[in-house]
C-alpha atoms as one frame of an Amber mdcrd trajectory, in Angstrom:
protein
   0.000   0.000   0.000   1.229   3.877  -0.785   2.587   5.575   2.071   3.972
   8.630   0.492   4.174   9.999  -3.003   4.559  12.959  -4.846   7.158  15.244
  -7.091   9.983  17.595  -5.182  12.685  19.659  -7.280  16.535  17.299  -6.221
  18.304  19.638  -3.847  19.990  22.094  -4.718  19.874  24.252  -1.531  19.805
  22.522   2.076  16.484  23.200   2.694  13.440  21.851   2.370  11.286  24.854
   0.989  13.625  27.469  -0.947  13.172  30.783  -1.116  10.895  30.655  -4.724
   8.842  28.525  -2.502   9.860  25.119  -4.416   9.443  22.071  -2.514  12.974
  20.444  -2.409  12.045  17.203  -0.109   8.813  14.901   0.695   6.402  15.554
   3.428   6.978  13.872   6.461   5.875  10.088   6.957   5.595   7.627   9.470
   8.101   4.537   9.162   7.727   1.503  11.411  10.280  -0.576  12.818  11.013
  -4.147  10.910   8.616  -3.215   7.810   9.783  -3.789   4.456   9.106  -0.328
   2.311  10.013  -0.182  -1.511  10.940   3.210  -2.607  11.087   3.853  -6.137
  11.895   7.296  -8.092  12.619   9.190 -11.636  14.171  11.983 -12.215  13.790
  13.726 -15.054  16.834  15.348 -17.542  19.174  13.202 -19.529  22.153  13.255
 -17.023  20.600  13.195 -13.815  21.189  10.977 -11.455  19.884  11.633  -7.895
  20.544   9.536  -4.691  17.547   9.637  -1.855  18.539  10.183   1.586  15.513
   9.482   4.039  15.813  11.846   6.552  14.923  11.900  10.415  12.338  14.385
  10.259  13.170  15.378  14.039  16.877  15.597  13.246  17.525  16.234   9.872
  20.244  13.102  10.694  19.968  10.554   7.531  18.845   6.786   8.510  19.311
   5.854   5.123  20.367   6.413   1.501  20.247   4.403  -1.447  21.246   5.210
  -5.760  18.599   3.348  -6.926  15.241   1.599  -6.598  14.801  -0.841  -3.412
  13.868  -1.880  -0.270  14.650  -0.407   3.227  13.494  -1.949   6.342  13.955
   0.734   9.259  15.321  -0.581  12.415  13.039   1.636  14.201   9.667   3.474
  14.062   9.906   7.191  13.123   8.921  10.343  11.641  11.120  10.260   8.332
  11.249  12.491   5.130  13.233  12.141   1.477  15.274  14.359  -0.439  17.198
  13.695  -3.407  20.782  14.860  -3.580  21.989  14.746  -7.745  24.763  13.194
  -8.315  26.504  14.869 -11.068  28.429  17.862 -10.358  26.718  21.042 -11.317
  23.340  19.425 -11.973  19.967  19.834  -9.996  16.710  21.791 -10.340  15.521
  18.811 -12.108  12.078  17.263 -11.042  11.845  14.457  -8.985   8.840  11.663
  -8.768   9.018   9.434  -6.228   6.584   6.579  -4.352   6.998   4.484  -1.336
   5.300   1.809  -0.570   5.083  -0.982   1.728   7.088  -4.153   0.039   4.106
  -6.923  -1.229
C-alpha cells in the first residue's frame, strides 16, 4: 500500500522549501520498525542521477540512503522524510517523482 508519493525539485539548496517557494524534499511520513518499504523514483533530464537520503524528520540526521530503486526496512519506528541529492556535479533543479510503498 502507498505511504507517500509525490514530485519535489533534487536539492539544490539545504532546505526543504527554498526561497521561490519550491518544494525540495517529501512531506513527512511515518516509518515503522522491521517493515519492508520499496521506494522507487525518476528523475527527469538526460544526465541526472539523484541519490535519496531518508531523513529523520526530528533531526535532519539521515537513517538511510540508497542510488537506486529498493527496499529499506527501518530498524526503528519514526517520523522520516526524502530528499534527493543529484549526483553529477553542477546538476539539480531537475524534477523528482518518487513513491513508497510498503514491500508486497
Amino acid at each position: 500500500s502507498s505511504v507517500s508519493q509525490g514530485s519535489v525539485l533534487d536539492f539544490a539548496v539545504e532546505k526543504c522549501l527554498d526561497g521561490d517557494g519550491n518544494q525540495r524534499c517529501s512531506k513527512p511520513f511515518l516509518v515503522t520498525k522491521s517493515t519492508c518499504y520499496e521506494i522507487e523514483w525518476t528523475t527527469e533530464g538526460t544526465l541526472s542521477h539523484t541519490t535519496v537520503e531518508v531523513r529523520d524528520a526530528g533531526s535532519d540526521e539521515i537513517v538511510y540512503y540508497r542510488d537506486t530503486n529498493g527496499q529499506w526496512t527501518p530498524e526503528k519506528g519514526e517520523l522520516v522524510y526524502l530528499d534527493f541529492k543529484p549526483k553529477v556535479y553542477k546538476t539539480g533543479n531537475d524534477t523528482v517523482d518518487y513513491k513508497v510503498t510498503t514491500c508486497e
